[in-house]
Structure formats: C-alpha cells, structure tokens
N, C-alpha and C positions, 0 to 999 in steps of 0.2 A: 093781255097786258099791252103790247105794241102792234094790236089788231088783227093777228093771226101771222103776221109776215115772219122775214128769217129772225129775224131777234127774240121771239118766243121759245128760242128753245132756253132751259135753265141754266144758268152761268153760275158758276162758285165764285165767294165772293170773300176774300178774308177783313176780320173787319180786327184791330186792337184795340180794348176798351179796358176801362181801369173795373176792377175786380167789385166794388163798391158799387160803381154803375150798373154792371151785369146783376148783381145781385137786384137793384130795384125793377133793373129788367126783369129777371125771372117773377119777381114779384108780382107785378102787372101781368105777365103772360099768363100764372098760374089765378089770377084774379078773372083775366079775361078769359080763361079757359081755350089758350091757344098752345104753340110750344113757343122757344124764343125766337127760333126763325118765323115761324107766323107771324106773331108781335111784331120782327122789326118790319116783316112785309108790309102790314097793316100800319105800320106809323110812316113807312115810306109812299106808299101810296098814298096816303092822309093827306103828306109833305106836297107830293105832286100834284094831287087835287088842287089845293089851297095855293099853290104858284099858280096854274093854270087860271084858276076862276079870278087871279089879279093879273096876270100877264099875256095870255091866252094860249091857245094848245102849243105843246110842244111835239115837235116830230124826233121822232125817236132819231139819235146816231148810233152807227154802229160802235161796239165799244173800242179805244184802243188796243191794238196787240201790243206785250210787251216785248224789250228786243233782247 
C-alpha cells in the first residue's frame, strides 16, 4: 500500500455512516464478493488511483495522533 515502509502496518479506522448507505454497501460488497471492509478498501484505493493519475503520486503522511 505505502511501499513496504512503516505505515504499512493496519490502522483501525472508525468510519459513521447512515444505516441506508451501509445497507447498499453491503449490497455491492455481497455483489462483488468481498466483505465490507474489502469493499471500502477497494473503493478507496479506486479514489486514490483516480486523484493520482489527475494530480500525480502522493507520498504517503504519517497519520495524525490524537491528543
């Protein structure tokens, strides 16, 4: 994902979404045959793709810590 370096390890990520949205998520995910978190992976990497190939690479930041 971020080339092998330290930000490759897996971060939890809480995400709030309305109940209605989740729902055509699972839908997709169970279409695509992934789970939901694959799904959102894959529609985030999708996202990042498609910024890069208009804007060019982005280097990864480390995430903020919160205080």
């Amino acid at each position: 994902m971020f080339g092998g370096n330290v930000y490759m390890a897996i971060q939890h990520f809480s995400l709030r979404i309305d109940r209605s949205l989740l729902g055509k998520l699972h839908f997709i995910a169970d279409y695509e045959g992934r789970s939901v978190n694959g799904e959102v992976l894959a529609l985030i990497r999708d996202a990042i793709e498609k910024y890069e190939e208009k804007h060019g690479k982005i280097e990864p930041v480390p995430p903020k810590k919160r205080k």
